[in-house]
C-alpha positions in Angstrom: 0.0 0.0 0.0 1.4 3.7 -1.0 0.3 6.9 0.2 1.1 9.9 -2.0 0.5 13.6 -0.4 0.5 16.6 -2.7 -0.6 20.5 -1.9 -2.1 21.9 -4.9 -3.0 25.8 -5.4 -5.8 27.0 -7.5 -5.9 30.6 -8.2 -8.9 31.9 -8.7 -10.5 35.2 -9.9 -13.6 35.3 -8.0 -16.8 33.5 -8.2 -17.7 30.8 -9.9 -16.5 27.5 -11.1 -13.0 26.1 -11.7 -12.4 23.2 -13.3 -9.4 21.6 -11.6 -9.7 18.5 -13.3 -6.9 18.0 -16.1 -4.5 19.1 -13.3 -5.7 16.5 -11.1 -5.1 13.9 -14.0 -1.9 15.2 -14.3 -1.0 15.1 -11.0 -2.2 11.4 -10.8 -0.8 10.1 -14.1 2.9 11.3 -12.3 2.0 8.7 -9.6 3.0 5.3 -9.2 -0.6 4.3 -7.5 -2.6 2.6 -10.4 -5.3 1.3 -8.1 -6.9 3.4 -5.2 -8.6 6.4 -3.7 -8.0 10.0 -4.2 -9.3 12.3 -1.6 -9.4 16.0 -1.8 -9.4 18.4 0.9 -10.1 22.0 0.6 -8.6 23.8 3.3 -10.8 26.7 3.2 -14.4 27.8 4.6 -15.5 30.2 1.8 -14.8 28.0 -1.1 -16.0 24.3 -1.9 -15.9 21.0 -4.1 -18.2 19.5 -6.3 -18.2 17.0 -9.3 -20.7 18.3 -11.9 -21.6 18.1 -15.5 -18.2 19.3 -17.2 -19.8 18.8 -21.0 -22.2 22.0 -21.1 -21.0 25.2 -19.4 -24.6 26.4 -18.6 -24.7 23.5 -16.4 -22.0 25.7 -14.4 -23.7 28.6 -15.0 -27.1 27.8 -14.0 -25.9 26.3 -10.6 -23.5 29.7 -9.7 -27.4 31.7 -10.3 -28.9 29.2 -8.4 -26.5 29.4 -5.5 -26.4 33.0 -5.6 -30.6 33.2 -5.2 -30.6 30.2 -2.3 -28.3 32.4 -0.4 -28.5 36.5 -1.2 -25.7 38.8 -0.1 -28.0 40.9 2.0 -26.0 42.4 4.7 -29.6 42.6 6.7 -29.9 38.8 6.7 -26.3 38.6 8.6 -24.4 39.5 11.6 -20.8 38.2 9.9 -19.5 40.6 7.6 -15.8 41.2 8.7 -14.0 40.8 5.1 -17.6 42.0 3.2 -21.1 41.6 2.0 -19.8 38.2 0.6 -18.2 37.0 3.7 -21.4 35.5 5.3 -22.7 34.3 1.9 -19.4 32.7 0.8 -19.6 30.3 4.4 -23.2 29.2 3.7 -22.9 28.3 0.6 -19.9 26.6 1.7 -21.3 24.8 4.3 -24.1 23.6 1.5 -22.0 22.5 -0.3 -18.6 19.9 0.3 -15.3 21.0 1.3 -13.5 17.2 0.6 -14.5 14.5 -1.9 -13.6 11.0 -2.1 -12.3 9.4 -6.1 -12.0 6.0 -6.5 -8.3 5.4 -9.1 -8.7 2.8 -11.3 -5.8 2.3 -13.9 -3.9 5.0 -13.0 -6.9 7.7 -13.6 -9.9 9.2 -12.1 -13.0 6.5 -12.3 -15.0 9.6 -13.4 -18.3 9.3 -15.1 -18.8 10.4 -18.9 -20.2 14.1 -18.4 -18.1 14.6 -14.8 -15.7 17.1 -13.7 -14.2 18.2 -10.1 -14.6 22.1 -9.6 -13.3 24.2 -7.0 -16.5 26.6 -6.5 -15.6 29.5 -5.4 -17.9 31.7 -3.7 -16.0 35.2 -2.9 -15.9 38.2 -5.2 -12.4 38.7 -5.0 -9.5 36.5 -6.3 -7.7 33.7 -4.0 -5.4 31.2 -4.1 -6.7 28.1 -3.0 -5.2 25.2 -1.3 -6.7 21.8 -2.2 -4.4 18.8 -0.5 -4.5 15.6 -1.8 -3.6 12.0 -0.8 -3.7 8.9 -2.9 -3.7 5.9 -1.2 -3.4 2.2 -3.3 -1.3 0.1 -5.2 
């Protein structure tokens, strides 16, 4: 049994949808680990992870609208506003949201379905540089 740790950024310039998943491929077809699980762990609270339709974009585009109706930046519906009328926003649609997913490796590469794709969603105005860690673990 291996286990393979990595830190990988994702800049980001502002809301919406990043696609991280050619440099996860990348990353994995580097490895040694041709059977396994990939977890990834975001290591933020105002930013998330989801696997979603990656073959039409209004797929991505219809989920940041819907995300941004569920939960308004209102700065009467919240108390938490220290970095901006985002801040509070950003944390619950965070929280709806996942922070680490789980990827089952087969042959070397992500046992992704057909239409799928891992995004980093982010869900603050401004841009960031992310930190998603990863760790392989298999044979």
């Amino acid at each position: 049994m291996t286990l393979v740790q990595h830190r990988m950024p994702v800049e980001t310039t502002g809301q919406g949808l990043y696609d991280v998943t050619p440099a996860l491929a990348a990353w994995l077809a580097a490895q040694t680990v041709r059977q396994g699980l990939l977890n990834l762990f975001l290591q933020h609270t105002s930013a998330s992870l989801v696997i979603q339709e990656n073959a039409d974009p209004d797929v991505l585009r219809d989920l940041a609208t819907f995300f941004r109706r569920l939960v308004p930046e209102d700065a009467r519906l919240y108390r938490h506003d220290a970095e901006g009328p985002d801040d509070m926003p950003a944390h619950i649609r965070s929280a709806l949201t996942q922070t680490q997913l789980g990827i089952p490796v087969i042959d070397g590469s992500l046992a992704l379905g057909t239409w799928q794709g891992v995004y980093l969603f982010e869900h603050r105005h401004a841009p960031h540089r992310r930190t998603l860690l990863l760790t392989l673990i298999g044979d």
